[in-house]
C-alpha positions as CSV (number, residue, x, y, z in Angstrom):
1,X,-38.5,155.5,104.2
2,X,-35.2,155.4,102.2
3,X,-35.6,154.8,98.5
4,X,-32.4,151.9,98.8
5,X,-34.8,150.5,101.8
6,X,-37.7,150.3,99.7
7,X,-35.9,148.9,96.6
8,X,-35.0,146.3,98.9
9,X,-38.0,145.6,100.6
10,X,-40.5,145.8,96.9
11,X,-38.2,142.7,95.7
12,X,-36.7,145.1,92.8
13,X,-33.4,144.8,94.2
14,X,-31.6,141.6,95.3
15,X,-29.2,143.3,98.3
16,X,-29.3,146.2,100.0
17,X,-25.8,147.7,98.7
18,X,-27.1,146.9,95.9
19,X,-29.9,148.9,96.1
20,X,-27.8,151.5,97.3
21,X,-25.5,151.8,94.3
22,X,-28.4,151.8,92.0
23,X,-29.7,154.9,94.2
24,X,-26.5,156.8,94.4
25,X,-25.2,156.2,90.8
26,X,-27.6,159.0,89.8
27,X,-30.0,156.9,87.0
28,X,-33.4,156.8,89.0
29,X,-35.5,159.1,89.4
30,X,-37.9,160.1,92.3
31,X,-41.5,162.5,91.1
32,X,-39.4,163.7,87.9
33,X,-35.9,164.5,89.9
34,X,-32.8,162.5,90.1
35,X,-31.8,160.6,93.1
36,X,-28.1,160.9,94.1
37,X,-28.7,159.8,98.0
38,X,-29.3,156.3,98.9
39,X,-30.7,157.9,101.8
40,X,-33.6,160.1,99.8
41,X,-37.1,159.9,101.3
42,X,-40.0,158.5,99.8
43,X,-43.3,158.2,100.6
44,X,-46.9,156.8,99.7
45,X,-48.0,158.6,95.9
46,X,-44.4,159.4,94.6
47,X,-43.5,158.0,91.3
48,X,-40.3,155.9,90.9
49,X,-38.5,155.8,87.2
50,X,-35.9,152.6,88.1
51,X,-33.5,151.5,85.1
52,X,-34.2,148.1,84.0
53,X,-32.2,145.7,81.0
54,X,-34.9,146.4,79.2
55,X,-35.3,150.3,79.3
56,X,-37.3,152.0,81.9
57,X,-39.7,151.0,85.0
58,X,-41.5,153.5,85.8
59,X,-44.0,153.0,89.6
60,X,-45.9,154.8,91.4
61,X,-45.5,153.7,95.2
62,X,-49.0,153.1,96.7
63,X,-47.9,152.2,100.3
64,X,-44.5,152.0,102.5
65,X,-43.8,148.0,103.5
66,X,-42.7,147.3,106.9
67,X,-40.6,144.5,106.0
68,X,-39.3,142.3,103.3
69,X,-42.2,140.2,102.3
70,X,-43.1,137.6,99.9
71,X,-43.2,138.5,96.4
72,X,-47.1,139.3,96.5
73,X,-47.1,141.0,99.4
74,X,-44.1,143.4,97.9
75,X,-46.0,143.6,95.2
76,X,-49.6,144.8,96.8
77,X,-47.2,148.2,97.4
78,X,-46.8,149.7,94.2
79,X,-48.4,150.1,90.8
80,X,-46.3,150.0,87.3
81,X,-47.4,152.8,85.2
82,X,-45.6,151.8,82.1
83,X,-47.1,148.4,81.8
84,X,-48.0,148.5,78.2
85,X,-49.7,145.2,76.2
86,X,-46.7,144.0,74.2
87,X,-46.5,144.0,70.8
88,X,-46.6,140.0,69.2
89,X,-44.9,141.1,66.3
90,X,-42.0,142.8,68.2
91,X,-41.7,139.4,70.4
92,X,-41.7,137.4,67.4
93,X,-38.5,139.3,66.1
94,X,-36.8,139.3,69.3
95,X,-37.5,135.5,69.6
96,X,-35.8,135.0,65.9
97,X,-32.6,137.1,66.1
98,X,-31.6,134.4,69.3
C-alpha cells in the first residue's frame, strides 16, 4: 500500500494531498530511511517515524486497512511505540505558561 494511502486511511492525515505532501516533503521516515515518494510501499511490521506539533510519532504498522474506517477500527492497525506515561510535573508547567 502507499504510505500517503495509509496516512489517509489510519486517520493521521485529514486529506489525501495532504498526506501526500507530508510524504514527499522528505520528514517521515519508513524502517529508519526517509521517504521522499508519496508513492513508497509499506507493509504489515514496518515502523513509521511521522512529524507531529509536538515532536515525533513513531508506529509500527500491524496490519494494511482496506478502507477508511472509523477511528477504532483505524486504530486496531497500528501500535505507537513512543507512547510514554507523561510527566505531571511537565503538564503542570505547560498548563501555567498559557
Amino acid at each position: 500500500m502507499r504510505v500517503d494511502k495509509l496516512l489517509w486511511f489510519l486517520r493521521l492525515s485529514k486529506t489525501r494531498p495532504i498526506a501526500q505532501v507530508l510524504a514527499e516533503s522528505g520528514h517521515m521516515r519508513l524502517n529508519g530511511r526517509r521517504v521522499e515518494r508519496a508513492h513508497q510501499k509499506v507493509s504489515p511490521g514496518d515502523i513509521l517515524t511521522l512529524p507531529t506539533a509536538e515532536g515525533a510519532r513513531v508506529i509500527e504498522i500491524l496490519s494494511l486497512p482496506t478502507r477508511r474506517g472509523p477511528a477504532p477500527e483505524a486504530q486496531a492497525c497500528y501500535r505507537v511505540l513512543d507512547a510514554a506515561p507523561a510527566d505531571p510535573i511537565a503538564a503542570a508547567n505547560r498548563n501555567d505558561a498559557v
